[in-house]
Biopython code that builds the backbone (N, CA, C, O; Angstrom):
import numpy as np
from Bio.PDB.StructureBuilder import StructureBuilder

atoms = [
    (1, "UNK", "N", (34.252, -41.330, -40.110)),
    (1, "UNK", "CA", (34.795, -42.663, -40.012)),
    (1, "UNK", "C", (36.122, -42.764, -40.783)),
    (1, "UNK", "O", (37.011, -43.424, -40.243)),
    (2, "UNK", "N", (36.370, -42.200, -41.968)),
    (2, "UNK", "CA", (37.341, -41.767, -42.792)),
    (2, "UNK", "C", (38.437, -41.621, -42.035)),
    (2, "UNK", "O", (39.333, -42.458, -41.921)),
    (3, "UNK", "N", (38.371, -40.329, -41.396)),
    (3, "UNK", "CA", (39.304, -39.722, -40.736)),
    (3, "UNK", "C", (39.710, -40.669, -39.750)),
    (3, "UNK", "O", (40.884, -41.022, -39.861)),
    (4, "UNK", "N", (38.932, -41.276, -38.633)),
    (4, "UNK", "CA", (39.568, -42.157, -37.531)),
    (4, "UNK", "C", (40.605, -42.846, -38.470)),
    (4, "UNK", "O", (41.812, -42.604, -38.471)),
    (5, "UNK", "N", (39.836, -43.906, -39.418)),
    (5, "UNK", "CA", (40.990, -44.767, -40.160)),
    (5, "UNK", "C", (42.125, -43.889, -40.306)),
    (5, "UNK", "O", (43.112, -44.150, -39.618)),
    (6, "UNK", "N", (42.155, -43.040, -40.965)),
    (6, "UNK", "CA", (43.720, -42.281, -41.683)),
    (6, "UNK", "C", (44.152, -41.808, -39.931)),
    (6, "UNK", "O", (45.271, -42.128, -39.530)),
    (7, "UNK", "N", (43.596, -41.371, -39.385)),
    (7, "UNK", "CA", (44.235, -41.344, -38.226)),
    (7, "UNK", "C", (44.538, -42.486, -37.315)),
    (7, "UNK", "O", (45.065, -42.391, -36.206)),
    (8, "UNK", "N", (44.117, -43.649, -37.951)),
    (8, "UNK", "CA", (44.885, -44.758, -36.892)),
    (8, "UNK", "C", (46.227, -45.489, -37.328)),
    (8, "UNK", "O", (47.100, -46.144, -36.759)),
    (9, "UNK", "N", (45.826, -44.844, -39.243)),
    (9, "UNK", "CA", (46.637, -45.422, -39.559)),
    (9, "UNK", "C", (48.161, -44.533, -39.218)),
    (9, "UNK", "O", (49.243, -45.116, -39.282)),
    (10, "UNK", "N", (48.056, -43.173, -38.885)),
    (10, "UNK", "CA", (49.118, -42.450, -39.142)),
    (10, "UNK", "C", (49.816, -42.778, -37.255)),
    (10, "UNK", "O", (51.008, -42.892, -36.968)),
    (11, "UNK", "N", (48.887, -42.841, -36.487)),
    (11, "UNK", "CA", (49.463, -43.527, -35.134)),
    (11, "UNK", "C", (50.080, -44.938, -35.346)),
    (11, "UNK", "O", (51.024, -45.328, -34.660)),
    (12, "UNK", "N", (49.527, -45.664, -36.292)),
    (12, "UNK", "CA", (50.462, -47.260, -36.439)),
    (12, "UNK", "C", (51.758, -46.540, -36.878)),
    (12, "UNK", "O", (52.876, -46.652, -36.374)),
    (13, "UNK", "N", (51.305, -45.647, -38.104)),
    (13, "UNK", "CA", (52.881, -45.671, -38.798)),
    (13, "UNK", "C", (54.001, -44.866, -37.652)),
    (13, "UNK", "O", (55.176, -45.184, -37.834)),
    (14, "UNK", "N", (53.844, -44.264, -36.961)),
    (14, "UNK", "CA", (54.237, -43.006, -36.027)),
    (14, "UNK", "C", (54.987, -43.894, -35.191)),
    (14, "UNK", "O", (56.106, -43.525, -34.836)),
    (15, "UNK", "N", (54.415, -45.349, -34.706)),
    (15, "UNK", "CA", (54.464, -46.284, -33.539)),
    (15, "UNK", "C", (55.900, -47.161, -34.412)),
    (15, "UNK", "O", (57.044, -47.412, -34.032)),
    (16, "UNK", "N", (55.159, -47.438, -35.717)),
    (16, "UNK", "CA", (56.510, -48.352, -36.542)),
    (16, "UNK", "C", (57.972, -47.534, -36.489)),
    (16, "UNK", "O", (59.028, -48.131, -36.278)),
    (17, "UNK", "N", (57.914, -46.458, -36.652)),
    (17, "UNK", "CA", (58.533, -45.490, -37.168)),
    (17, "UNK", "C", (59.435, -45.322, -35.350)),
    (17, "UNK", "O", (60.620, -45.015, -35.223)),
    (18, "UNK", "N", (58.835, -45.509, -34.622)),
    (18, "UNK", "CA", (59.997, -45.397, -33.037)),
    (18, "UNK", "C", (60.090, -46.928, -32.917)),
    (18, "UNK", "O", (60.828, -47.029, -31.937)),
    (19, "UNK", "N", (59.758, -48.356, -33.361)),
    (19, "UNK", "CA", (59.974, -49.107, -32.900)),
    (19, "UNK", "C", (61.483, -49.381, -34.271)),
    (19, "UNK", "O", (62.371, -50.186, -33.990)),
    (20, "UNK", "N", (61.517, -48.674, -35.509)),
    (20, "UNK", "CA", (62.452, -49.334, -35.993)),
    (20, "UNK", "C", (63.623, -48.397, -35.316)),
    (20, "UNK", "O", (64.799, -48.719, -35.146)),
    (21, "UNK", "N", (63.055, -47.284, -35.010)),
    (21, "UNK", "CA", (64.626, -46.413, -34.707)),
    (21, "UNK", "C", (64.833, -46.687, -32.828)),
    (21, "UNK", "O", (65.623, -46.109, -32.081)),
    (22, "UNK", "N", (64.132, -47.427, -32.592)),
    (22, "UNK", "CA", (65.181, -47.919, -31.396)),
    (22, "UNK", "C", (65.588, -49.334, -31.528)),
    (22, "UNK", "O", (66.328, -49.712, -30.619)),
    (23, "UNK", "N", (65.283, -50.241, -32.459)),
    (23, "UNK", "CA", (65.997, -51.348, -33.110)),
    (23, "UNK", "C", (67.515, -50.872, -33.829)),
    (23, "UNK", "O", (68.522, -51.555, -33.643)),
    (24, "UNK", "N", (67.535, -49.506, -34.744)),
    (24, "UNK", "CA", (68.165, -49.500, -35.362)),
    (24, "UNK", "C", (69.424, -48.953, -33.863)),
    (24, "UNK", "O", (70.463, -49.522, -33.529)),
    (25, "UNK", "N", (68.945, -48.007, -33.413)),
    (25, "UNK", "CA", (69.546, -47.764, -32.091)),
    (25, "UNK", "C", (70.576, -48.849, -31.209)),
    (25, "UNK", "O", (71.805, -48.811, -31.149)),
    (26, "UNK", "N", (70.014, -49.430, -30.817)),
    (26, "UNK", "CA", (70.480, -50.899, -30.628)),
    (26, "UNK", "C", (71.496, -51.304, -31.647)),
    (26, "UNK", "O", (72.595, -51.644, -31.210)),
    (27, "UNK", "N", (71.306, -51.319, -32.898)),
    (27, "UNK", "CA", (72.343, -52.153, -33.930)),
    (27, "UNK", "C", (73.234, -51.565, -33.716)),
    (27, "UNK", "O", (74.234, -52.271, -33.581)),
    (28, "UNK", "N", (73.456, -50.130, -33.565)),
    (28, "UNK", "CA", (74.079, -48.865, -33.970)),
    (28, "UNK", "C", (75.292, -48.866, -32.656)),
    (28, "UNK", "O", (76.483, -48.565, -32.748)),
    (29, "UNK", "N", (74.459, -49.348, -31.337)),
    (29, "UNK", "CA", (75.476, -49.354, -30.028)),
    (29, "UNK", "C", (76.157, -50.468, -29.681)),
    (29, "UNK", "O", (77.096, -50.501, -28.886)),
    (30, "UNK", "N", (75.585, -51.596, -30.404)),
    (30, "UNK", "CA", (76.108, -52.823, -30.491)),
    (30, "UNK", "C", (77.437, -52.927, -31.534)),
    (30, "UNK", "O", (78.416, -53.648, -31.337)),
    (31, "UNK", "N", (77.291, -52.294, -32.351)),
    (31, "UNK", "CA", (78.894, -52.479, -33.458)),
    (31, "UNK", "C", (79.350, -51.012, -33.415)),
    (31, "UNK", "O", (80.020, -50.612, -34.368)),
    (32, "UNK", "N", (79.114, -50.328, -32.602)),
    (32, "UNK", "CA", (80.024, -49.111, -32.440)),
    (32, "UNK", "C", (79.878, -48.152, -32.897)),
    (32, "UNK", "O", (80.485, -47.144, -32.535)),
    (33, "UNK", "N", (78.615, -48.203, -34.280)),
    (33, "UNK", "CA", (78.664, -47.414, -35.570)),
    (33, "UNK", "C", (77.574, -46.872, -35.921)),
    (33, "UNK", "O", (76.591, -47.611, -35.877)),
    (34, "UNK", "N", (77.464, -46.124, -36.160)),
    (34, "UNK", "CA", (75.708, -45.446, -36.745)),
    (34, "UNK", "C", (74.998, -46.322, -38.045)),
    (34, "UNK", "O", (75.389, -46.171, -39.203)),
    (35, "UNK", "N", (74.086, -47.095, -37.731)),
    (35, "UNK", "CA", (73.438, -48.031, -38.696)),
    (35, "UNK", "C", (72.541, -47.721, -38.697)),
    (35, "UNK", "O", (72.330, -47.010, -37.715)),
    (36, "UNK", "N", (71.456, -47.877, -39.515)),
    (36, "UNK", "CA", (70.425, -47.637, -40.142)),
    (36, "UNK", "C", (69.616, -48.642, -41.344)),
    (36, "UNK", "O", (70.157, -49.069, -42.364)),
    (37, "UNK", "N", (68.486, -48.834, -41.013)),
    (37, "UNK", "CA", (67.862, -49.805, -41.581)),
    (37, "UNK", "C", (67.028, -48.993, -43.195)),
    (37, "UNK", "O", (66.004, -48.315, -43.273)),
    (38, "UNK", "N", (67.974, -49.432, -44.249)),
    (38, "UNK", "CA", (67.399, -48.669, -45.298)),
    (38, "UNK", "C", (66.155, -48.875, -46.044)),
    (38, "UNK", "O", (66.182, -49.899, -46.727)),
    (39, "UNK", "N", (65.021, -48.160, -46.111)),
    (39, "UNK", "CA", (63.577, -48.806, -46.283)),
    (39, "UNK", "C", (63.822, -49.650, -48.238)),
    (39, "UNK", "O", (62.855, -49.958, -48.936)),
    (40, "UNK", "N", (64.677, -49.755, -48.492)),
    (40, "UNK", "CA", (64.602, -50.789, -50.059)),
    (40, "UNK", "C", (64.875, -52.237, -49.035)),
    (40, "UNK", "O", (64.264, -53.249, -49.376)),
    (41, "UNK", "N", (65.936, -52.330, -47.593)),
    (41, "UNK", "CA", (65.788, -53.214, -47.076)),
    (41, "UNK", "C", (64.387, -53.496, -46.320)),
    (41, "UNK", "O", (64.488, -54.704, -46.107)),
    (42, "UNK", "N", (63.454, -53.198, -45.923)),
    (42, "UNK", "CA", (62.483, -52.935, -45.626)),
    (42, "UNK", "C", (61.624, -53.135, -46.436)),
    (42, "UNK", "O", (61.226, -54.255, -46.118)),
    (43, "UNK", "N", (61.144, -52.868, -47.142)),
    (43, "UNK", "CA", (60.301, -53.411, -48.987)),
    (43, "UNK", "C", (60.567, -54.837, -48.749)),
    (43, "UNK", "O", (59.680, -55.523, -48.240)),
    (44, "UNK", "N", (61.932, -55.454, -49.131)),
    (44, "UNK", "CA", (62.438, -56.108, -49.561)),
    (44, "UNK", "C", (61.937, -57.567, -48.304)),
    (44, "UNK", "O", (61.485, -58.615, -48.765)),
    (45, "UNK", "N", (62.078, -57.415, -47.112)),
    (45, "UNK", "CA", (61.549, -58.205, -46.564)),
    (45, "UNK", "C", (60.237, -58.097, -46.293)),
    (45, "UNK", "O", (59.852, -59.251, -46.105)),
    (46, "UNK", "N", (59.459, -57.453, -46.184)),
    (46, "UNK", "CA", (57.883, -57.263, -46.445)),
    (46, "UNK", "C", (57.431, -58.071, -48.147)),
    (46, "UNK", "O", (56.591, -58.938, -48.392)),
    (47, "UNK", "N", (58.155, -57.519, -48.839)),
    (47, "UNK", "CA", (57.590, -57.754, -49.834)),
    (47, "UNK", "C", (57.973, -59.286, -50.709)),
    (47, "UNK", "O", (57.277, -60.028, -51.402)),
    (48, "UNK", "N", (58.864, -59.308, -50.450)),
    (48, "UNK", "CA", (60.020, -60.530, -50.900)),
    (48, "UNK", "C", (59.646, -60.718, -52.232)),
    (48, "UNK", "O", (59.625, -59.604, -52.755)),
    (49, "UNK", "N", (59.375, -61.489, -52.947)),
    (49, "UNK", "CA", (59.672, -61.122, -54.460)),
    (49, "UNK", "C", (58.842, -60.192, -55.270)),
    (49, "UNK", "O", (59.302, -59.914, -56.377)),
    (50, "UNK", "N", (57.652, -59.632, -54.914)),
    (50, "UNK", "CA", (56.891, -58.071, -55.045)),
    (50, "UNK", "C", (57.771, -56.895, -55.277)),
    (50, "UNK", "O", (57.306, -55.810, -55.626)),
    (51, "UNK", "N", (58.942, -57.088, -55.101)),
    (51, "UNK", "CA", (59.390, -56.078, -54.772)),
    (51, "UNK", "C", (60.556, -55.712, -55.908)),
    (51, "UNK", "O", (61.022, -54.639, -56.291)),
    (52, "UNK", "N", (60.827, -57.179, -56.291)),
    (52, "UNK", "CA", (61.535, -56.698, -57.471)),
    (52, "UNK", "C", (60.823, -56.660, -59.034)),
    (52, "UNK", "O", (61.388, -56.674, -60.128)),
    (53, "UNK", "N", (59.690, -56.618, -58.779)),
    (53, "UNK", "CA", (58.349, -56.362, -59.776)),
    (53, "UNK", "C", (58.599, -54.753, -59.826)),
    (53, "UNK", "O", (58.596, -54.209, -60.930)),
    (54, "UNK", "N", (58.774, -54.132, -58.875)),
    (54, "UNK", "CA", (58.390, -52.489, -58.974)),
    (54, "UNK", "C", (59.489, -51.981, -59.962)),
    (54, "UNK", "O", (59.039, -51.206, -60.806)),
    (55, "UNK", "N", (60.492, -52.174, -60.029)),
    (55, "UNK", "CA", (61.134, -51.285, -60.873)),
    (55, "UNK", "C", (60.642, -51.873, -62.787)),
    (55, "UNK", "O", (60.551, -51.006, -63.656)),
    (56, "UNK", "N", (60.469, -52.899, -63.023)),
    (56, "UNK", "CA", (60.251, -52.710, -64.301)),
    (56, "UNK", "C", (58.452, -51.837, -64.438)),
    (56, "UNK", "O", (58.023, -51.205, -65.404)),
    (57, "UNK", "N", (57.882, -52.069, -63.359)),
    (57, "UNK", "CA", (56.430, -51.740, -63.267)),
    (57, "UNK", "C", (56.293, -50.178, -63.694)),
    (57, "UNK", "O", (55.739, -49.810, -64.730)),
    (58, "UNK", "N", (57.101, -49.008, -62.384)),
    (58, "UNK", "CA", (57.538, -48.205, -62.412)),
    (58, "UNK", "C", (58.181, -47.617, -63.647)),
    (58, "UNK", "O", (57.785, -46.485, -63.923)),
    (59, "UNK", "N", (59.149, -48.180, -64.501)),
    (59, "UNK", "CA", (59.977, -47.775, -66.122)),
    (59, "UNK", "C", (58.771, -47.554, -66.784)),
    (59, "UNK", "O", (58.407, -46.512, -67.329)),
    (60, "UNK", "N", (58.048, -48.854, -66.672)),
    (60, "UNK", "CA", (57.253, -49.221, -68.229)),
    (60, "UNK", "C", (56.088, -48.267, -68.323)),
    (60, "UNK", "O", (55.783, -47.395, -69.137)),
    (61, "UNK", "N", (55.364, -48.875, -66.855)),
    (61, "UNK", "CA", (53.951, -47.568, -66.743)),
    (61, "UNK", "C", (54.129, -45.910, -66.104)),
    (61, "UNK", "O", (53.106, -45.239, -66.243)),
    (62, "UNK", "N", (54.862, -45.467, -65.684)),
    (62, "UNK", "CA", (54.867, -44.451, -65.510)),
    (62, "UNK", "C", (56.244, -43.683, -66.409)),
    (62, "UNK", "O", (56.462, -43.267, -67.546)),
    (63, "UNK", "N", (56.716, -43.766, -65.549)),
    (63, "UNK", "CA", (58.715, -42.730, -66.680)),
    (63, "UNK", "C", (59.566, -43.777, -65.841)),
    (63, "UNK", "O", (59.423, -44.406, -64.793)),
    (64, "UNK", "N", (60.662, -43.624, -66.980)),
    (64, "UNK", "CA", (62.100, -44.519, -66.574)),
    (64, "UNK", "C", (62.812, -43.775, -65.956)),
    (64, "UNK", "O", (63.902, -44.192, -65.565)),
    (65, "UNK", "N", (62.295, -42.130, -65.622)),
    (65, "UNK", "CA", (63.509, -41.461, -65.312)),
    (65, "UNK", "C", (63.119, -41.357, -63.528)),
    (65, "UNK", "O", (63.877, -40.954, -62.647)),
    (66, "UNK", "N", (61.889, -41.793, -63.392)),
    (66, "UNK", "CA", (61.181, -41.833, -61.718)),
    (66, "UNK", "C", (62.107, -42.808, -61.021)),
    (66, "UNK", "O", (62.678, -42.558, -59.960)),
    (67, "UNK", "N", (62.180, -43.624, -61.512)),
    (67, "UNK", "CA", (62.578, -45.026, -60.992)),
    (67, "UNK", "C", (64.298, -44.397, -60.474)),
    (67, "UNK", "O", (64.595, -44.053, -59.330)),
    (68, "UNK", "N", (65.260, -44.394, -61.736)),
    (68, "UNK", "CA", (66.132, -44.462, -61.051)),
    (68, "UNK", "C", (66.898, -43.249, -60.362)),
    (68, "UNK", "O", (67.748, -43.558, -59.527)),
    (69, "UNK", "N", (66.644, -41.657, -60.673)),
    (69, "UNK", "CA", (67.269, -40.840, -60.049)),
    (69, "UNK", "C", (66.127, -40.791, -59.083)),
    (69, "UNK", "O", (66.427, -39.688, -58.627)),
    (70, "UNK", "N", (65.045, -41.124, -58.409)),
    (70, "UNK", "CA", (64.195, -40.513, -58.032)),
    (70, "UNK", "C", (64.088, -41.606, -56.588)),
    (70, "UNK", "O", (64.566, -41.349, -55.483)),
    (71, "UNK", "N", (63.444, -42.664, -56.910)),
    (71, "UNK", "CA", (62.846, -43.773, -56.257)),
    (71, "UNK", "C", (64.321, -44.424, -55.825)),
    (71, "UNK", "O", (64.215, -44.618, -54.614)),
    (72, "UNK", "N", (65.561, -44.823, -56.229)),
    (72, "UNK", "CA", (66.391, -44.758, -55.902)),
    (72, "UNK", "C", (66.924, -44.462, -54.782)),
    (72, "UNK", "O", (67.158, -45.395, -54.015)),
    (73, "UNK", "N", (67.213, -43.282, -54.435)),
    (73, "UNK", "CA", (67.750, -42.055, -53.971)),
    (73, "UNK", "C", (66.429, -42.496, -52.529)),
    (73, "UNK", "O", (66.621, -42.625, -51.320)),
    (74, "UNK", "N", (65.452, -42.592, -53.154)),
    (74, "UNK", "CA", (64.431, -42.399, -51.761)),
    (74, "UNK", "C", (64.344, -43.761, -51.052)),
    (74, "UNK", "O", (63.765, -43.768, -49.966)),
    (75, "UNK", "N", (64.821, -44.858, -51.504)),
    (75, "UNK", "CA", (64.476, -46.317, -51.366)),
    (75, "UNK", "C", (66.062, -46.349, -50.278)),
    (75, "UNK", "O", (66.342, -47.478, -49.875)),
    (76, "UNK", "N", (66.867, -45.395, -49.908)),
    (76, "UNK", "CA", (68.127, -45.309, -49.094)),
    (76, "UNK", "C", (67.809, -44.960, -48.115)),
    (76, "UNK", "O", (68.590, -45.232, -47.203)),
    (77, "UNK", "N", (66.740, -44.312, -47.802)),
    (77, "UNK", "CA", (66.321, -42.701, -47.158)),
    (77, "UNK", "C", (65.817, -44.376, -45.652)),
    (77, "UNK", "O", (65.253, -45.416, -45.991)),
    (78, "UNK", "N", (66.345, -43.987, -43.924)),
    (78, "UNK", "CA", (65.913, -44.875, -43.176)),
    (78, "UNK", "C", (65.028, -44.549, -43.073)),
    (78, "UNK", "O", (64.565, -43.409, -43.100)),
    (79, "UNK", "N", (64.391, -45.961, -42.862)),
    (79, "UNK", "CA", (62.888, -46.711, -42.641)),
    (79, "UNK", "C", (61.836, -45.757, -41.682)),
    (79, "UNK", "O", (60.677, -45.359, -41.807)),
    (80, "UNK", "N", (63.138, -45.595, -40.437)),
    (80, "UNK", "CA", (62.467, -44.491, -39.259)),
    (80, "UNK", "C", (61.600, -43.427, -39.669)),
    (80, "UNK", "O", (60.448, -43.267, -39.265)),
    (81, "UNK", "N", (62.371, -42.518, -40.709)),
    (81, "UNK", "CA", (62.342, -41.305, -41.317)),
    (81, "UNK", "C", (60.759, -41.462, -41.403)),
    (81, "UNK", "O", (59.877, -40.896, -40.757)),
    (82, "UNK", "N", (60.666, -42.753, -42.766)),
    (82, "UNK", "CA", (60.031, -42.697, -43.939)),
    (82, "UNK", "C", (58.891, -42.808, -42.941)),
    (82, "UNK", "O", (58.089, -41.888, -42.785)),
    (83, "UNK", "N", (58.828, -44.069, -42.200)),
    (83, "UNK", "CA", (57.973, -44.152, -41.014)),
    (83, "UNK", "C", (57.367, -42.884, -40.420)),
    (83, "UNK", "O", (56.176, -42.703, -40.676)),
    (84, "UNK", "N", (58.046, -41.897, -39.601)),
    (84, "UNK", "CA", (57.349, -40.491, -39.215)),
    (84, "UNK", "C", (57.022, -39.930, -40.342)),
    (84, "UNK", "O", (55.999, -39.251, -40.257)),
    (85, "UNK", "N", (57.524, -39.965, -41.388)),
    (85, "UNK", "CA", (56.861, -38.939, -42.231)),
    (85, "UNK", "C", (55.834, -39.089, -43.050)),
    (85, "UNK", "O", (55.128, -38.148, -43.413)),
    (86, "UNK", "N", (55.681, -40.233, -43.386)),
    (86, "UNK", "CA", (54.391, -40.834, -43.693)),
    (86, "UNK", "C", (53.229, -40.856, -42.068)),
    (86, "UNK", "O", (52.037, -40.596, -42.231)),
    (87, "UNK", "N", (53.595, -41.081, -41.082)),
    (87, "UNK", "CA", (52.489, -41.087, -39.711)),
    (87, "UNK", "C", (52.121, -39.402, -39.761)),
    (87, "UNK", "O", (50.974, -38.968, -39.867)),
    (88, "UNK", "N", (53.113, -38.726, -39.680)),
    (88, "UNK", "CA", (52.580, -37.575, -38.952)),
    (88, "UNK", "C", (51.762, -36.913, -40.688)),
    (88, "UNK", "O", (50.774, -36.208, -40.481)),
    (89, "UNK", "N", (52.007, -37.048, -41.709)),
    (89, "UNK", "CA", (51.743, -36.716, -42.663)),
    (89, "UNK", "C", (49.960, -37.160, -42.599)),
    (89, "UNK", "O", (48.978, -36.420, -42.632)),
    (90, "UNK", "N", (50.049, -38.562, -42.502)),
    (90, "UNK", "CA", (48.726, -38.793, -42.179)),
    (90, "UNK", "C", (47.733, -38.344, -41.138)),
    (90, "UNK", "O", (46.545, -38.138, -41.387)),
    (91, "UNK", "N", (48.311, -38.204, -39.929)),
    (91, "UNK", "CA", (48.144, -37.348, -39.226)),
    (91, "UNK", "C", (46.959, -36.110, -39.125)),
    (91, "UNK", "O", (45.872, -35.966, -38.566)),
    (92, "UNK", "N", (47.758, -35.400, -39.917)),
    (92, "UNK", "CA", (47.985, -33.564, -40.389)),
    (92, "UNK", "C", (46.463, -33.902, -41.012)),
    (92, "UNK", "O", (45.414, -33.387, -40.627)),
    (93, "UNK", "N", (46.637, -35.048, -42.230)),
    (93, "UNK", "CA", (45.278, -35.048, -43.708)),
    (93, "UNK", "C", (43.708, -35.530, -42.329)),
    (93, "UNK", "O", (42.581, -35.156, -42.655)),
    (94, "UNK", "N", (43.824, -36.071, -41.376)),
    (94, "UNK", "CA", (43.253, -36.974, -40.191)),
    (94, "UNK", "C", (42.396, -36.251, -39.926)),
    (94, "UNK", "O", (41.210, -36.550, -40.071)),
    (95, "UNK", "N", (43.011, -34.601, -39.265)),
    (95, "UNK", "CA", (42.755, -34.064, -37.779)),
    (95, "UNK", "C", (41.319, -33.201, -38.368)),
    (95, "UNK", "O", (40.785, -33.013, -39.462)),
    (96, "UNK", "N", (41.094, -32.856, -37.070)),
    (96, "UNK", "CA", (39.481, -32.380, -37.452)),
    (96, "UNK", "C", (39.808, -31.358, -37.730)),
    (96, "UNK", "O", (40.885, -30.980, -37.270)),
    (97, "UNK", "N", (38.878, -30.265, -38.781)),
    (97, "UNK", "CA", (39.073, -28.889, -39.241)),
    (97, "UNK", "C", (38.711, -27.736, -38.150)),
    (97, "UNK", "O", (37.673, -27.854, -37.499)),
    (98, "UNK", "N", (39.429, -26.805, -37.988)),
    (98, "UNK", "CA", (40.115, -25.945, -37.217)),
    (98, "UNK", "C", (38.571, -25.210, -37.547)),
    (98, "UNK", "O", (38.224, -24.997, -38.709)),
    (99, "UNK", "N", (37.531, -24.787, -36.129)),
    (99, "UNK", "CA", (36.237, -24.032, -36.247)),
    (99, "UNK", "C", (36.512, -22.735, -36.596)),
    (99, "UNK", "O", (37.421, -22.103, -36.058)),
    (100, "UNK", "N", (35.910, -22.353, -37.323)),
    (100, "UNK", "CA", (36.060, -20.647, -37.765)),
    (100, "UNK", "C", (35.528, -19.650, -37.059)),
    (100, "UNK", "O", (34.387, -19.359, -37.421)),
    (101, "UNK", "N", (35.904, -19.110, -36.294)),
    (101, "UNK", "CA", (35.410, -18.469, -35.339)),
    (101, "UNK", "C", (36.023, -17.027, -35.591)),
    (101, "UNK", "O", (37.096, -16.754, -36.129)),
    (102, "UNK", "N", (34.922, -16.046, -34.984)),
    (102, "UNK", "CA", (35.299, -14.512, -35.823)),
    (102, "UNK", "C", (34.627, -14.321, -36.861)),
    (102, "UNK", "O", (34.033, -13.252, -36.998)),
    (103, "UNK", "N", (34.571, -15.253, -37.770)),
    (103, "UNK", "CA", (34.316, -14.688, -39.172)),
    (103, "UNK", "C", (32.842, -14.488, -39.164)),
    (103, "UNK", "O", (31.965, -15.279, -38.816)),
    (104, "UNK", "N", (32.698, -12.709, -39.826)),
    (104, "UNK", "CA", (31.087, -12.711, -40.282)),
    (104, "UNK", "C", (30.757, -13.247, -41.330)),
    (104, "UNK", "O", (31.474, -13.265, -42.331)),
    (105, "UNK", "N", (29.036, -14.024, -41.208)),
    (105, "UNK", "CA", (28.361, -14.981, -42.038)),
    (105, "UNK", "C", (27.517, -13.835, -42.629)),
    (105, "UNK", "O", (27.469, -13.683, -43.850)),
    (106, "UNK", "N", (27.020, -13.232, -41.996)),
    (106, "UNK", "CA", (25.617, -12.354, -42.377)),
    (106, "UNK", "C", (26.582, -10.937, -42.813)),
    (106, "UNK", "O", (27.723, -10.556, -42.551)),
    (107, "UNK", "N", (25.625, -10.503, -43.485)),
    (107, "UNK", "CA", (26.367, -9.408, -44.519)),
    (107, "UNK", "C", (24.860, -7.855, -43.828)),
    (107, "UNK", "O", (24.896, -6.712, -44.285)),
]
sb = StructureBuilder()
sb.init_structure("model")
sb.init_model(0)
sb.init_chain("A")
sb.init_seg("    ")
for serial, (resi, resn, name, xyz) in enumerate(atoms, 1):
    if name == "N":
        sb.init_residue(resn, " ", resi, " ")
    sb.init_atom(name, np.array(xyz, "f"), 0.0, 1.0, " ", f" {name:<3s}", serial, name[0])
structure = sb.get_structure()
C-alpha cells in the first residue's frame, strides 16, 4: 500500500513537473525569451507567508551555512526540473523489487 502511495505520488509530481514546463514554454514564446519559473517563486505562492519562516528555521535548527550557499543556489534551480526529479526519484524508491532469478538458495 506504501509503495502505490509513493508511486502516485511520484506520477502527480512527474504530471506537475510537464504541466509547469509547458506553462513556462508558453511564457518563454510569448516574450521571445527563455523564462523559467524559479521554484523560491513557487514556495512562495504555495506557501505565502510559510515561506519566509524557512530561512530563519533552517539557520537556527539545522546550520547557517545550509541555508545560504546551499538552499539558495537550489531555491533558483526551475520548478520543472525540481518537479521530475523529485517524481521520477519517487518513482525509482515505488517500483516493485526486481525477482532474483538464477540465484542458488540450497547449498
Amino acid at each position: 500500500m506504501l509503495r502505490f502511495l509513493v508511486r502516485l505520488l511520484g506520477y502527480l509530481s512527474v504530471a506537475a513537473g510537464f504541466v509547469v514546463l509547458v506553462l513556462d514554454g508558453a511564457r518563454s514564446i510569448a516574450n521571445s525569451t527563455l523564462l523559467f519559473t524559479p521554484l523560491s517563486e513557487t514556495l512562495t505562492t504555495l506557501l505565502r507567508e510559510r515561506y519566509a519562516l524557512i530561512q530563519p528555521m533552517v539557520a537556527r535548527n539545522i546550520h547557517p551555512l545550509l541555508w545560504d550557499p546551499v538552499l539558495i543556489n537550489l531555491l533558483k534551480a526551475p520548478t520543472a526540473l525540481a518537479c521530475f526529479v523529485l517524481g521520477f526519484l519517487l518513482l525509482w524508491l515505488g517500483a516493485r523489487p526486481k525477482p532474483k532469478i538464477g540465484i542458488v538458495t540450497r547449498r
